[in-house]
Structures are given as C-alpha cells and as structure tokens.
ROSE-4610 file (N, C-alpha, C; in Angstrom, 1 decimal, always signed):
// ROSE-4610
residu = [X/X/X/X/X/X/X/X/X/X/X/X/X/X/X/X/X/X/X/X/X/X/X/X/X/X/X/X/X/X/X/X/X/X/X/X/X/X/X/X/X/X/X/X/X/X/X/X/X/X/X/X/X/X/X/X/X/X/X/X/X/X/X/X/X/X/X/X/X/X/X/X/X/X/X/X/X/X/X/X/X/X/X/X/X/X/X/X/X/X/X/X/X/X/X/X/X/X/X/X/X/X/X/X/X/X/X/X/X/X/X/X/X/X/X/X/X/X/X/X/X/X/X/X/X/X/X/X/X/X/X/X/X/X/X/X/X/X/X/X/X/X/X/X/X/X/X/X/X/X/X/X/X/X/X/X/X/X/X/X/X/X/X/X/X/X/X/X/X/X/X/X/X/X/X/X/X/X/X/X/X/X/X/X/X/X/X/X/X/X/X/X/X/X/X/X/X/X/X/X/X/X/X/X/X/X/X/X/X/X/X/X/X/X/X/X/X/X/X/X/X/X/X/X/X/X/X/X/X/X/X/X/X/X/X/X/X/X/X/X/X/X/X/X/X/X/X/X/X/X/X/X/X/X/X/X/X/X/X/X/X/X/X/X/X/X/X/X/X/X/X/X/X/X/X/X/X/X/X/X/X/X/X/X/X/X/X/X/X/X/X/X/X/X/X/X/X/X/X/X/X/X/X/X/X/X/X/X/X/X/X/X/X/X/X/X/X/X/X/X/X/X/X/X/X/X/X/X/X/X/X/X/X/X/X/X/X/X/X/X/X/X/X/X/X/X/X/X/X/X/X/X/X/X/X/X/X/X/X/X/X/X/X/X/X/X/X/X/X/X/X/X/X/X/X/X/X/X/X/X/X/X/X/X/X/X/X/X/X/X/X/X/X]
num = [1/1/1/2/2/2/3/3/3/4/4/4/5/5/5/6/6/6/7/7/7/8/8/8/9/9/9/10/10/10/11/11/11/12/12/12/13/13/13/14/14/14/15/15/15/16/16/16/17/17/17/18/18/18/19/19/19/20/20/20/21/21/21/22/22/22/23/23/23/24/24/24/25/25/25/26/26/26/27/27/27/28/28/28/29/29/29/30/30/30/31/31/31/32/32/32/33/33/33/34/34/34/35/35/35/36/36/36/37/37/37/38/38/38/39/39/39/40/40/40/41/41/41/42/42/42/43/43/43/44/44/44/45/45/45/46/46/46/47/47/47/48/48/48/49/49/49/50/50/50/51/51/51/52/52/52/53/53/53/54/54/54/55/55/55/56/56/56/57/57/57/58/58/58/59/59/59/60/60/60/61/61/61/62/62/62/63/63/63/64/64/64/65/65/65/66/66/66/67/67/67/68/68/68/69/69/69/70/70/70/71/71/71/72/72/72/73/73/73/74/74/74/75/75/75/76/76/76/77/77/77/78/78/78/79/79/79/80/80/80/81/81/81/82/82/82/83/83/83/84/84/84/85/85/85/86/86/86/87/87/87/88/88/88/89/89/89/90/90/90/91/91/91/92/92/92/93/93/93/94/94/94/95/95/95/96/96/96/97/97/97/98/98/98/99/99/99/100/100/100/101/101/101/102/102/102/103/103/103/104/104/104/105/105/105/106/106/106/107/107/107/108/108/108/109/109/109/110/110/110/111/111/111/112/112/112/113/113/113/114/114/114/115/115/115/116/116/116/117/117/117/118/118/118/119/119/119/120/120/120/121/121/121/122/122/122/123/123/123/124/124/124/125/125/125/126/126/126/127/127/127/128/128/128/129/129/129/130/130/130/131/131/131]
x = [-11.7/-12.9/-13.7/-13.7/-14.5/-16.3/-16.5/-17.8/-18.6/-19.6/-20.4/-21.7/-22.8/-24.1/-25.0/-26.1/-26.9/-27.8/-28.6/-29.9/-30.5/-32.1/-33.2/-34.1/-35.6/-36.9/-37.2/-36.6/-37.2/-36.3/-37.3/-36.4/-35.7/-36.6/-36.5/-34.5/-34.7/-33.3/-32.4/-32.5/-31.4/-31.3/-31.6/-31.4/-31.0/-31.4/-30.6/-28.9/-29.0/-28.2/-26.9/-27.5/-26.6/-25.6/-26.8/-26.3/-25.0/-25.3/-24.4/-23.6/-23.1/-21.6/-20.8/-22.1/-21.4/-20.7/-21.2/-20.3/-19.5/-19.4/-18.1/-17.1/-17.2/-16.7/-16.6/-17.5/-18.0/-19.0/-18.5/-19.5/-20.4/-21.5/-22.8/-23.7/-24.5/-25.5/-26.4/-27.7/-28.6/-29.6/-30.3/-31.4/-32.2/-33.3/-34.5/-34.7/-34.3/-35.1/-33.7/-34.0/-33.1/-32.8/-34.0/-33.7/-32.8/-32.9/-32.1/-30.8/-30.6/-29.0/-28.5/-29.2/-28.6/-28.1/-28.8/-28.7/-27.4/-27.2/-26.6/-24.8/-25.4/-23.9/-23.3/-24.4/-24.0/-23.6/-24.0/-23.2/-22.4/-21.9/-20.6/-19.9/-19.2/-18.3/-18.2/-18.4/-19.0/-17.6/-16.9/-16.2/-17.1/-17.9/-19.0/-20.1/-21.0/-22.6/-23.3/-24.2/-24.7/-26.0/-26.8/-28.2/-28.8/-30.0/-30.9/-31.3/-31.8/-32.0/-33.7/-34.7/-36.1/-36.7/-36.8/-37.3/-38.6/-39.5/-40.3/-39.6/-40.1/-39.8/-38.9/-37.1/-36.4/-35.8/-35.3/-35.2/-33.7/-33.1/-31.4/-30.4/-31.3/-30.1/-30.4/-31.4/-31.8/-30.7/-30.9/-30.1/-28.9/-28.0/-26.6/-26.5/-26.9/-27.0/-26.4/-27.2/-27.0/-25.6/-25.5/-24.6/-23.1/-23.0/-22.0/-21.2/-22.2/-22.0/-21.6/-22.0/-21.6/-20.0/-20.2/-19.0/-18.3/-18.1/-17.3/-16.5/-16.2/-14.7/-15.4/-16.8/-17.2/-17.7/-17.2/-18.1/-19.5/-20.4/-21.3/-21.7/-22.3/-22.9/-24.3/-24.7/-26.2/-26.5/-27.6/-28.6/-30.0/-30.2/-31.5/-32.3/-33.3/-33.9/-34.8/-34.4/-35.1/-33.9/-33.8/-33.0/-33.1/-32.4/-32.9/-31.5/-31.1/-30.0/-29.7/-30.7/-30.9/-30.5/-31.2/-30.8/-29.3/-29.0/-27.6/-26.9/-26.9/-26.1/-26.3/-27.6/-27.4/-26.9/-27.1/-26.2/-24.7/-23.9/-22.3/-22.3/-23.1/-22.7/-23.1/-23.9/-24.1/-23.2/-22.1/-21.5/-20.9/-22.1/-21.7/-20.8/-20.2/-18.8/-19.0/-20.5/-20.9/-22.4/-22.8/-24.4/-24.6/-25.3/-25.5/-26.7/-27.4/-29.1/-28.8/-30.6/-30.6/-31.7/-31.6/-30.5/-29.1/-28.1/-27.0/-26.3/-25.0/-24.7/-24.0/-23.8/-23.2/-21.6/-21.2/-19.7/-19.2/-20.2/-20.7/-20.6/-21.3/-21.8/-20.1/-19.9/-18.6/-17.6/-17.6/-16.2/-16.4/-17.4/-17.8/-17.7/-18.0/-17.3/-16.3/-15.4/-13.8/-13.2/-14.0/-13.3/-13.2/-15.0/-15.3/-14.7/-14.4/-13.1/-11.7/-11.5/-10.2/-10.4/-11.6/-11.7/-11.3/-12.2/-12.4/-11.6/-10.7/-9.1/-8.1/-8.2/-7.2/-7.6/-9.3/-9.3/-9.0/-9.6/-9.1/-7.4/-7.2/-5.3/-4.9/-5.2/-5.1/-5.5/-6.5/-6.9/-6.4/-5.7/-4.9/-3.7/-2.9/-1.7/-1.3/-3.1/-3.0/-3.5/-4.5/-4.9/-4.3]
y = [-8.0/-8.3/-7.0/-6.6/-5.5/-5.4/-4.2/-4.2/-3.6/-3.7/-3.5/-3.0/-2.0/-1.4/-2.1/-3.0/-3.2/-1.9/-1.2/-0.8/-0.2/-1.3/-1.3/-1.8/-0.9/-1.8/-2.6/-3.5/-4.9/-5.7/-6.3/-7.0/-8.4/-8.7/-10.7/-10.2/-8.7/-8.8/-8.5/-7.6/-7.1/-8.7/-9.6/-10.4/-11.4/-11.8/-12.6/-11.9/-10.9/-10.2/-10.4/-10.3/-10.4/-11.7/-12.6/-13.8/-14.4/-13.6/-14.3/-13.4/-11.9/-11.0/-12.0/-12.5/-13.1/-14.3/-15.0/-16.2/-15.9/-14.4/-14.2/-13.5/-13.1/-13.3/-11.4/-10.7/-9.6/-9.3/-8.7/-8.9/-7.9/-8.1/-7.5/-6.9/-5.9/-5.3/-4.8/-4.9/-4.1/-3.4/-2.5/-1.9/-1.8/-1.5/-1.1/-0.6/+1.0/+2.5/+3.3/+4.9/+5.4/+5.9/+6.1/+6.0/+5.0/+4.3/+2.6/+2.9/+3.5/+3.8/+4.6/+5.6/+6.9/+6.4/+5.7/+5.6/+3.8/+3.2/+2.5/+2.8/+4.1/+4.9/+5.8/+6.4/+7.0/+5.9/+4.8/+3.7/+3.2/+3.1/+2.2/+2.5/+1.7/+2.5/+1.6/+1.8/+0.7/+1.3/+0.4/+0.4/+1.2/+0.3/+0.7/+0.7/+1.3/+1.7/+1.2/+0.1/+0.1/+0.3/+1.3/+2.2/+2.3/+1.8/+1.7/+3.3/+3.7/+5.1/+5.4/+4.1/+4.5/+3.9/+4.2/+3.6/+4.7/+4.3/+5.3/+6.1/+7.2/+8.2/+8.8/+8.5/+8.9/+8.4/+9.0/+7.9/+8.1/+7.1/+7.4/+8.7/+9.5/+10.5/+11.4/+11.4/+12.3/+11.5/+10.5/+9.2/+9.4/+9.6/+9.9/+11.5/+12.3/+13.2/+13.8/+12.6/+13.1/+12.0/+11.3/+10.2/+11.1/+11.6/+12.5/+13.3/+14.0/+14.7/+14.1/+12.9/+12.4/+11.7/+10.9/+10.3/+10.5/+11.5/+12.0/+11.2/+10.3/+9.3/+7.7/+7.9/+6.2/+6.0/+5.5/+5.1/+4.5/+5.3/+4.6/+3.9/+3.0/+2.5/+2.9/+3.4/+3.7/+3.0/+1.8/+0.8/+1.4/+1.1/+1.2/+0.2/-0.2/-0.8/-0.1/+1.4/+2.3/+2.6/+2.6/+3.2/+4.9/+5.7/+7.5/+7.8/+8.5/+9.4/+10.0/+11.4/+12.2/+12.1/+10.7/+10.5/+9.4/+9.2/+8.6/+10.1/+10.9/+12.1/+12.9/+13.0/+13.5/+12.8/+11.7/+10.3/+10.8/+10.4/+11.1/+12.6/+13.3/+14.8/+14.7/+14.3/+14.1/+13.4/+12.8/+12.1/+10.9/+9.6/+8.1/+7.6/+7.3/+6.4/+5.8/+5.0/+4.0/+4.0/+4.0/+3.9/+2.6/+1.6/+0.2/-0.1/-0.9/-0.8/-2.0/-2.7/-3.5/-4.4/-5.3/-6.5/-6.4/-6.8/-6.6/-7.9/-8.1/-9.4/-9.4/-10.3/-10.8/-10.2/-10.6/-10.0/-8.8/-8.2/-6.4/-5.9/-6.2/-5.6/-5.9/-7.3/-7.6/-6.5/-6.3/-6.0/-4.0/-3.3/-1.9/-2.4/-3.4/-2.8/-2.9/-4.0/-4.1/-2.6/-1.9/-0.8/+0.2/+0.1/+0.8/+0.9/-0.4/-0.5/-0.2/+0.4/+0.6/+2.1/+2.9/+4.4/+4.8/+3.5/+4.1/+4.4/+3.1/+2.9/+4.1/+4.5/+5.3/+6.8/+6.8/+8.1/+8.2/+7.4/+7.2/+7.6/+6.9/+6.9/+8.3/+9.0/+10.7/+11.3/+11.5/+11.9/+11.9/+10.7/+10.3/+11.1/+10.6/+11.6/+12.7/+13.5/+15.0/+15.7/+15.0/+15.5/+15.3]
z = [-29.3/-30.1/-30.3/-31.8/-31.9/-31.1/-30.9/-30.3/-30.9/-31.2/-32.3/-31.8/-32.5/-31.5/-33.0/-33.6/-34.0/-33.7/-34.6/-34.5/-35.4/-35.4/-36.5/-35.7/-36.0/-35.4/-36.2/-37.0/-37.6/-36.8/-35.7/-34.8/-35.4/-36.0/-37.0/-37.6/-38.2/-39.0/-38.1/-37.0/-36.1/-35.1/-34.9/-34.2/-34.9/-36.1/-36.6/-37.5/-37.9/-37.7/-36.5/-35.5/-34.5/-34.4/-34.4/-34.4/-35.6/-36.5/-37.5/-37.0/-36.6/-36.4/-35.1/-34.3/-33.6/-33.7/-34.5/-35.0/-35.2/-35.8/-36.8/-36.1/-34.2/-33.1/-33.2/-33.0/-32.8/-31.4/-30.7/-29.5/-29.9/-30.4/-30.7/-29.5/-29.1/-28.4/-29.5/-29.3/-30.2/-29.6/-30.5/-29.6/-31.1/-30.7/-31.5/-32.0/-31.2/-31.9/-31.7/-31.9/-31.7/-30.4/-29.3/-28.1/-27.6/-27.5/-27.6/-27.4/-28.8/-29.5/-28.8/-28.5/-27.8/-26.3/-25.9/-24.2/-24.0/-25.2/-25.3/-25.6/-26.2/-26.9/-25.2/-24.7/-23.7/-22.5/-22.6/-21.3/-21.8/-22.9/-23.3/-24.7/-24.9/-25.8/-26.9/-28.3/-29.2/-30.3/-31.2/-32.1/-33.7/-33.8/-34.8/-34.5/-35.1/-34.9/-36.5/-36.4/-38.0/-37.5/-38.3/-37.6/-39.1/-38.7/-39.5/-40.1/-41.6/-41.8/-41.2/-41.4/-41.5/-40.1/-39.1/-37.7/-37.5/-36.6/-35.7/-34.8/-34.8/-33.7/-33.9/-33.6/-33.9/-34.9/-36.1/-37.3/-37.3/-38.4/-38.5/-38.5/-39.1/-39.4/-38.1/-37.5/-36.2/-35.0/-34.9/-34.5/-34.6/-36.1/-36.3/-35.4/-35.7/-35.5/-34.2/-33.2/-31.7/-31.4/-31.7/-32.1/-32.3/-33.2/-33.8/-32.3/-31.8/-30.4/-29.4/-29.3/-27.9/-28.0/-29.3/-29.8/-31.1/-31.5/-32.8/-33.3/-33.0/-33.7/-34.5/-33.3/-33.7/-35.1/-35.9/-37.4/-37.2/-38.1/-38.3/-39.7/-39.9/-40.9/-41.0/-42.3/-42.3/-42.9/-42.5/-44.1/-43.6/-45.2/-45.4/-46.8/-46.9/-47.5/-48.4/-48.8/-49.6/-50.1/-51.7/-52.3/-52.5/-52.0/-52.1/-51.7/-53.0/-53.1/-52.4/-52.0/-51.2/-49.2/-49.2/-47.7/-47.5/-49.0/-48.8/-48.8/-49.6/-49.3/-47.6/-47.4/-45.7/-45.0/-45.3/-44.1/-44.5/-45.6/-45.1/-45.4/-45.6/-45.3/-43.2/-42.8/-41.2/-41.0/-41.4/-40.6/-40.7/-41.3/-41.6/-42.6/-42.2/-42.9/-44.2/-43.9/-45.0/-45.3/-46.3/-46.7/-47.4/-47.1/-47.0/-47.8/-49.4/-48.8/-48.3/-47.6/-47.5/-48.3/-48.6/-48.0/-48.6/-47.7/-48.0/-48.1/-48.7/-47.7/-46.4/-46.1/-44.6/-44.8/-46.1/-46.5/-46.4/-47.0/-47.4/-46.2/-45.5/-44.2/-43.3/-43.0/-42.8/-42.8/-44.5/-45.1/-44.5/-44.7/-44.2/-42.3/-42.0/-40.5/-40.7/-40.9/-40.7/-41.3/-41.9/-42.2/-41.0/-40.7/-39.4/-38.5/-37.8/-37.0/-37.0/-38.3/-38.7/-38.8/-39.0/-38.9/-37.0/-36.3/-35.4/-34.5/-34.7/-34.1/-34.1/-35.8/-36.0/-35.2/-35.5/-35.0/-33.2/-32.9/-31.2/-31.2/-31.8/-31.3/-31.9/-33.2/-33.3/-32.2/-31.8/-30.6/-29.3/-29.1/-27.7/-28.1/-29.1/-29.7/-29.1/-30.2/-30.2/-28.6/-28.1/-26.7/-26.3]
C-alpha cells in the first residue's frame, strides 16, 4: 500500500483529502506546515509527498527544498491554488515531479501520484542496484 505524506495548512482540504486517498486504499499521514513535513519525512519513509506551495512560515518550496536533502528519490507533488508560472518553474527546477493547481480532481491528483509512486520505486531500486 503506497504511503503518502498530505501537507497544507487548509486543514478542511487536507483532511478531507485524506479521507478520499484513503478510500482509495493509500495509507495517508498529514501535517499542516512545513515543520510538520520535515519532521514527518525524517521519522518515516513516505512513497510520495503532495505539499502545498503557499503555507505560513515555512512555505513549499523552502519545504521541498529541505525535503530534497534528506530524501532525494521521494517525488513530490506541488499544488497550489495560485496560478504563477514563475513558482511552477522553481517547484520543478527545486525538485518536484509535478505542479498541480488547486482545485484539482480526485483523478488528477490520483493519476500524478500513481506516477509518483512509480518515480519513487524506480529510483529506490537504481539506487539499491548502483549502491
């Protein structure tokens, strides 16, 4: 069962959010902020990451950023609910796999993890390979 890290401070969406990946038999964790993320990433080991771009304090790409370092292989998804070119290009020049807005659908979102999971797979197993 892929494992999945939720995080956005609009709690109403990340929770219901959750609820539907889980139906759809994804073992979901979420956090809030980007502290959250970071200290969630460092206790466990998540297939995909879908991280919100606009939070307080530590915002997405600061987020991806440290993200990148600890775990280099994990995909992330970046949504956001502002359309801006500019921080869709820092998001996959930093790193993320996929740039999302939101609202998205349930499918969309779906269909970019199942990819995620398929980035993250392959790169784990190059890595095992080559290490």
């Amino acid at each position: 069962m892929p494992r999945l890290l939720l995080v956005d401070d609009e709690k109403e969406f990340i929770d219901s959010t959750a609820k539907v990946l889980r139906r759809r038999g994804y073992d979901v964790e979420v956090a809030y902020d980007g502290h959250g993320a970071l200290a969630a990433v460092g206790r466990e080991r998540f297939d995909v990451l879908v991280l919100d771009l606009r939070m307080p304090g530590m915002d997405g790409l600061e987020t991806l950023a440290v993200v990148r370092r600890m775990d280099p292989m994990l995909c992330v998804i970046l949504l956001s609910g502002h359309a801006d070119v500019a921080s869709a290009g820092a998001a996959l020049r930093g790193g993320a796999s996929s740039y999302l807005l939101k609202p998205c659908s349930v499918d969309d979102l779906v269909s970019a993890i199942e990819d995620g999971c398929e980035r993250t797979d392959l790169a784990r197993q190059a890595a095992r390979t080559c290490g």
